[in-house]
N, C-alpha and C positions, 0 to 999 in steps of 0.2 A: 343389417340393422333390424332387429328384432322389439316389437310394443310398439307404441305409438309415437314415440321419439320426443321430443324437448318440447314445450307449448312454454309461449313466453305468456307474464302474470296476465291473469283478466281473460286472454282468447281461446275460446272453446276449444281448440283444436284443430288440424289438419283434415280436409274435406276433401274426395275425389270427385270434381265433375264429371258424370258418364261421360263426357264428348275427349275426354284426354285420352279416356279407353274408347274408343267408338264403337270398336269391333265388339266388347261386352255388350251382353242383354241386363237387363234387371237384373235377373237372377244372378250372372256372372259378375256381377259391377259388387251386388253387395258380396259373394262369396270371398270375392278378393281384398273387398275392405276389412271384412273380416277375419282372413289370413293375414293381411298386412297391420292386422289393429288399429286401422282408423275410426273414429267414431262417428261421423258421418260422410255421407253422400249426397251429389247432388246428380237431381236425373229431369231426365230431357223426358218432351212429353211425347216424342213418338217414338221413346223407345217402351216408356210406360203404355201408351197403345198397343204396343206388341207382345206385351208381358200380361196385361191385361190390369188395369186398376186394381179391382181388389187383390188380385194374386202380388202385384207390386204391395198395396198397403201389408199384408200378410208376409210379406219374406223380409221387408224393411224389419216391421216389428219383432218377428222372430229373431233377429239378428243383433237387434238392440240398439241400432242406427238410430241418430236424427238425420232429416231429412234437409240437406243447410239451404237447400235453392230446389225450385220448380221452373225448367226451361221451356217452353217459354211464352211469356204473353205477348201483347204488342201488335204491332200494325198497323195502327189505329190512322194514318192519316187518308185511306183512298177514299175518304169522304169527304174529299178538297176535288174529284172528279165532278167532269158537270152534268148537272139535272142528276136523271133517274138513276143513273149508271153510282152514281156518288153516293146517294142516299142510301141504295140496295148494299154497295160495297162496306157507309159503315154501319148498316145495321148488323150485315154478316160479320164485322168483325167485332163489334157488343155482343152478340153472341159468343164467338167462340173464345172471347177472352171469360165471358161469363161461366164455361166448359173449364176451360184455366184455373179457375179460380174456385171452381167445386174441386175439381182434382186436387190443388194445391192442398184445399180442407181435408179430403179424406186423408191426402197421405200425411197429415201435421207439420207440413213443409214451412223450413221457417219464413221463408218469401217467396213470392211469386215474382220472378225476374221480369220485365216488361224492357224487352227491344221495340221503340218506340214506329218504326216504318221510316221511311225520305220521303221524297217528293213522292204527289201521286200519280199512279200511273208506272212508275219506273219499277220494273222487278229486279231485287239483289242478283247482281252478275251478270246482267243481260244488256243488252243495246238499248239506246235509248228511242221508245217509241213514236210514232207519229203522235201527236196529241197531248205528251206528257205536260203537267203543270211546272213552271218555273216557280211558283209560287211559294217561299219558303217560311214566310211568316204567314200564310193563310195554314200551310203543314203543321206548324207547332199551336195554332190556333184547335187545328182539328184534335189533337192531341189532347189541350186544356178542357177542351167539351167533351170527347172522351174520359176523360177520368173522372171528370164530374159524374158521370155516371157510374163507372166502373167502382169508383171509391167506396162509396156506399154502398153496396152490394159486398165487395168484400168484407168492410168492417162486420159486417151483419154477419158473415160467417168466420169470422178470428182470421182474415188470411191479409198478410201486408203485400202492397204492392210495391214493388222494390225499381226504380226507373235507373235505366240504365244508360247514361250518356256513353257514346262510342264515338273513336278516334274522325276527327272529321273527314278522313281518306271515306270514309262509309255514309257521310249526311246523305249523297243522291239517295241510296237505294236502302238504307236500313235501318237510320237513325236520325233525325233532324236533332235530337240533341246532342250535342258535340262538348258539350266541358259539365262537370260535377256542379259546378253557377246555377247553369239552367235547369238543371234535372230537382234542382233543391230548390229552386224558385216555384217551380209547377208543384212540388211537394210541398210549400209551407202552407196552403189553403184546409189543409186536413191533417184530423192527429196523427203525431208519427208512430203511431202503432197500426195505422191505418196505409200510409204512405210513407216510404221510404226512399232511400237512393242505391246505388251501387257505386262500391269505388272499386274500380279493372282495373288496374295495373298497366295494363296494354293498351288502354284505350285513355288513361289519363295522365302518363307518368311525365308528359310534355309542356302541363299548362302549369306557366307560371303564376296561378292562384291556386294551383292547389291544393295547399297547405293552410294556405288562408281559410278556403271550403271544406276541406276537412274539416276542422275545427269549427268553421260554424254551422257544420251540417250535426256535427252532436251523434246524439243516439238518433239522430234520420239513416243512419247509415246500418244498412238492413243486410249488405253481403259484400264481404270484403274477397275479391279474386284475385289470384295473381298467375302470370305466367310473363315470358320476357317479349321484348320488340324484336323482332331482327333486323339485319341489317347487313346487306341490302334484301329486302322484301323482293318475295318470288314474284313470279309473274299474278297468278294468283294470290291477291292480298289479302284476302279472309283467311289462308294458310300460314301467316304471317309470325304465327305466333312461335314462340319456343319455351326448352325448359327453362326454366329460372336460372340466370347463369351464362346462358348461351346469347345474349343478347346485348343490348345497353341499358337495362333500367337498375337503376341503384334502390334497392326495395327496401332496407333497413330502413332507411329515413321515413319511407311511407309507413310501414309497419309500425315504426314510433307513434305517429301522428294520430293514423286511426284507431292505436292504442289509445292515445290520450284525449283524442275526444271523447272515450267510451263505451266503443264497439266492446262486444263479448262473445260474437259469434264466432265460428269456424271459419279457418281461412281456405278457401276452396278454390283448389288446383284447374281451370280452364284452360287445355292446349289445343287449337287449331292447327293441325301438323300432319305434312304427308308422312312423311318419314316416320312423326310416332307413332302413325295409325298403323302404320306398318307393323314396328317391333312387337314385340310379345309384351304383352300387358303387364306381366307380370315383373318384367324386368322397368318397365315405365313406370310402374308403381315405388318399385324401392326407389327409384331415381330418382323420382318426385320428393318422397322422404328424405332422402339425402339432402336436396338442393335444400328443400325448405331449413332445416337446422341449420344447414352451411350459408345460406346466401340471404330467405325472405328474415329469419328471426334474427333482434336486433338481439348482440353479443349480452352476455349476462353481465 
């Protein structure tokens, strides 16, 4: 398949999130969009660490790219820790989402993605420690006071924060918000060019509202991703993910929906996959292409 392939009316186009290619650098991630005629990318921020900010700002714009998502902010609850250890934890993470959020500006990123954190205390993937907090509504409390701050700081520099509810197999360790409901309840305090949401495909395509949440999240809806469930999930469930196709989610129908709420952005490819980290990028690439015209866009 050759160009940029089929875009149904109203959405920007086809996006490759660097983490599908993992093995790509910056450099590599946009060369290949731009052999494969994508018009954007989205990039994770320690591969842009590695490329170096401005050399990343510089090879995007040479290339012609929008930049559809900045990976990633968030964390924000180990400030539900007690005393000192809590307060130090979320000062450091108002910091370095405030790092996020200058990065997302230089590189004109249309959002800054915000993986919210789980319980505090628990790290993604790991045992659960002595001391950890069960506390799951003081979590999403830390979260609301977090962005109260974070908010304004970004509107102040043009950068949306885009929240990202994930499947609830992940609330312990990497997201207390669990349905597209909540992520758009925490966002309706501030303008939606200020705060957004995320609709994931993988992390949402189970809750029976949301299609309802679509539609009332509107133009809040800041980065539409897709990639499929599998089934049965590996041992490793953060790996869970597959191509579009390979899975159980029936994507047309979502792809309707965030169409008619009024999304316009790029629909960008997210795959967590041993196997495709494996294959040669290049051949992940056309596939992605493929799948999308054949499976995510609804029929003309």
């Amino acid at each position: 398949m050759s160009g940029p392939g089929r875009t149904a009316a109203g959405l920007g186009g086809l996006s490759l999130n660097q983490w599908t290619t993992r093995r790509w650098s910056v450099a590599e991630a946009v060369d290949g969009c731009v052999r494969h005629g994508l018009g954007a990318v989205g990039l994770w921020r320690e591969k842009v660490t590695e490329q170096g900010l401005a050399e990343s700002v510089k090879l995007v714009r040479a290339a012609g790219l929008r930049v559809s998502s900045l990976c990633r902010g968030g964390f924000l609850t180990a400030g539900g820790l007690p005393g000192e250890e809590g307060r130090a934890a979320f000062a450091q993470a108002l910091e370095d989402n405030r790092r996020a959020i200058d990065e997302a500006a230089e590189l004109s990123a249309a959002c800054l993605v915000m993986v919210v954190g789980g319980l505090p205390g628990v790290k993604p993937g790991e045992a659960l420690p002595a001391g950890f907090s069960r506390d799951l509504a003081g979590a999403r409390q830390r979260v609301a006071e977090a962005l109260a701050e974070l908010a304004p700081y970004a509107g102040e520099r043009g950068v949306r924060l885009a929240l990202e509810p994930l499947h609830p197999i992940y609330c312990p360790d990497r997201a207390v918000l669990s349905t597209l409901g909540q992520a758009l309840e925490l966002s309706l305090p501030y303008p939606e060019e200020q705060v957004g949401v995320v609709v994931d495909t993988f992390h949402v395509w189970w809750d029976p509202k949301l299609f309802e949440d679509v539609a009332r999240a509107g133009r809040r809806i800041a980065s539409y991703q897709v990639c499929d469930y599998l089934h049965p999930l590996p041992a490793d469930v953060l790996l869970g993910r597959g191509m579009m196709g390979d899975g159980v989610i029936d994507f047309r129908p979502i792809t309707r929906a965030v169409q008619a709420a009024g999304y316009t952005g790029d629909v960008e490819v997210e795959i967590f996959n041993a196997d495709i980290w494996a294959a040669d990028p290049d051949e992940v690439v056309a596939t992605m292409k493929a799948r999308y015209e054949d499976v995510v866009l609804p029929a003309s």
